[in-house]
N, C-alpha and C positions, 0 to 999 in steps of 0.2 A: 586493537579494535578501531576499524576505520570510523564508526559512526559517532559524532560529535555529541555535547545534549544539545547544541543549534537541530541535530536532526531532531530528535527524539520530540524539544519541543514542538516542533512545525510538526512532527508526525500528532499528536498531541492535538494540536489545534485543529487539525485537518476532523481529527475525531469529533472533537468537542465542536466543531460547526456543521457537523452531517444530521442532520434529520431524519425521523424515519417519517416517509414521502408517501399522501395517501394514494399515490403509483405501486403497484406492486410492482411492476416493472423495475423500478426505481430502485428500491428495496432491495430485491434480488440483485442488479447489477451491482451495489453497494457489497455486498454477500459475495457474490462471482468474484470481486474484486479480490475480495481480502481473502476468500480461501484459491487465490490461483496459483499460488504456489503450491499446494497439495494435489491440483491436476488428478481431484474427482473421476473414477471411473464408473461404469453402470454395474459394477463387478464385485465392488468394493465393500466390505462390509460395517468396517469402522474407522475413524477416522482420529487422528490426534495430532492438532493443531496446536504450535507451541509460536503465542503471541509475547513479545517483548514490551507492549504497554499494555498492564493489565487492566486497566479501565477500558483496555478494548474488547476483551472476552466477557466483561459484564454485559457489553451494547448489544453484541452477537447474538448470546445469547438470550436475551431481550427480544432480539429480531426475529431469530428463528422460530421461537416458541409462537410468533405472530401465526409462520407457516405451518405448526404443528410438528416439527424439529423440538425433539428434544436432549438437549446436551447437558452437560454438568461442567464445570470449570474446577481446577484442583488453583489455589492461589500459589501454593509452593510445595512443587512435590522435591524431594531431592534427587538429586540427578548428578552421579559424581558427585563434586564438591561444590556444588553450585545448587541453586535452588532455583524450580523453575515453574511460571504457570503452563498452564494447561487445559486448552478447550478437549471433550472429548464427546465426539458422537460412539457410542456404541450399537445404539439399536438396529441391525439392519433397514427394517423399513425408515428410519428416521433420515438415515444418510442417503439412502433411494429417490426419498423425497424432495430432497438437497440437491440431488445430483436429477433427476428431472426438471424442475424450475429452474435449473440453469437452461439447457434445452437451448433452443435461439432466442434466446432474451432481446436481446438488445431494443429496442422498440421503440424509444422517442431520444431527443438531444439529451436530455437529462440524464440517460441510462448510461451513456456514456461518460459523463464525468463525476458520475457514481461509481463507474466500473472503476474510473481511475482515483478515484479516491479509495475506495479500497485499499488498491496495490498499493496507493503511499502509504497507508498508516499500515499494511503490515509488513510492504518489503524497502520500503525508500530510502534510501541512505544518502544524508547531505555533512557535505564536509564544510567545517564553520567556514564562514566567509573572510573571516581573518586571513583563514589558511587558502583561502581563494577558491573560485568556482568548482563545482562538481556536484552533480545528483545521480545517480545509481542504481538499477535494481538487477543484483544477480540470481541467478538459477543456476544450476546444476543440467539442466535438462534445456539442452540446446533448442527443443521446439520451445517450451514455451519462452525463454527471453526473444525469438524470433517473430512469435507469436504478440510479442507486447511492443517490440522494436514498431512492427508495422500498425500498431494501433495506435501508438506512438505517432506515426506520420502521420496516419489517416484523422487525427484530432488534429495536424498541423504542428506538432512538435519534431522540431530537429534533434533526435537523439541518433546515439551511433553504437554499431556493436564489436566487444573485441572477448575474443578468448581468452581467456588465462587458465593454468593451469590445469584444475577439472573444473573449469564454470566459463560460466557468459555471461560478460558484463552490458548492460544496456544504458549509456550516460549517455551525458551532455556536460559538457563544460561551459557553455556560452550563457552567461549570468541573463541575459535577457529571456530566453525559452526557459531558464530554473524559475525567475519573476513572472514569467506567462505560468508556469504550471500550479505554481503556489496558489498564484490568485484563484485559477479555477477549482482547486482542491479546496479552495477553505481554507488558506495557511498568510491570510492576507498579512496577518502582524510579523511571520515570519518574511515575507515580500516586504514590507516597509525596513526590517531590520537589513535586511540584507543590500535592500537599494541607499539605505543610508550607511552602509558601512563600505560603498562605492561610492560613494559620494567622497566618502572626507579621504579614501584612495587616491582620488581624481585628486582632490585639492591639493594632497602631499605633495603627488607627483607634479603638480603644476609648478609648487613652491622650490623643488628641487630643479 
């Protein structure tokens, strides 16, 4: 398992510092964010969203119930030999509902690094900084990592994309743009950890 608990905590914090914004706008891209891995169709009748921090399918569904979504959350279903959470929209019109207020959202600055908090707390993967720079998010489904690559720019992040086996990886290695993303996500303590664990890096190597 590539993902550190350095990630999981910064995914964590990014959570615990998101607000629900009396933007609906806001809201929604927050929403957009986190379910873009599941690439919502208008077609689709239910939906089952499996988040790896469970304090994040409590907020969701908190939020949605705002829009009149209504979901249920399973905390640990078993799943093979593993146990797993689980958001789940069933209702057709509930997911319907879901999948319109996405629509062209995007609508103010904010919407945007709502969108992108989302995606961190449910797909981000960062590799401890011990083990040296890297932040992450793969798909399976070559549009949408191409899709986030370029949102990616378009907020001014230098991220890069490579194939691997059946997936697309969307990183960045360059500790400065992981220090830029954190801040704007909400992962400020993880941003102080990580620029101080470059720091005494720097010193070693100076010492050597």
């Amino acid at each position: 398992d590539m993902e550190s608990t350095f990630s999981k905590a910064a995914r964590g914090e990014s959570l615990d510092n998101f607000k629900f914004s009396k933007s609906d706008c806001c809201n929604i891209s927050f929403l957009q964010g986190y379910f873009y891995r599941d690439r919502i169709s208008g077609s689709d009748d239910k939906l089952v969203h499996k988040p790896d921090i469970i304090k994040s399918a409590k907020v969701i569904k908190k939020l949605m119930a705002k829009y009149d979504i209504s979901s249920y959350v399973v905390d640990r279903e078993q799943e093979g030999k593993q146990q797993v959470t689980k958001i789940y929209i069933t209702e057709p019109e509930s997911l319907h509902t879901l999948y319109n207020l996405f629509g062209n959202n995007i609508k103010c600055e904010k919407c945007m690094v709502n969108f992108l908090t989302g995606v961190f707390v449910s797909d981000g993967i960062l590799v401890n900084p011990e083990k040296g720079y890297h932040l992450e998010f793969t798909y399976k489904d070559e549009f949408l990592a191409k899709n986030l690559l370029n949102t990616l720019k378009f907020s001014g992040f230098d991220f890069k994309l490579s194939k691997r086996k059946a997936s697309y990886a969307v990183y960045t290695k360059n500790s400065q743009t992981i220090e830029e993303f954190l801040v704007t996500v909400g992962a400020q303590t993880s941003c102080l950890e990580l620029m101080g664990d470059k720091m005494i890096k720097d010193i070693r190597n100076h010492q050597n």
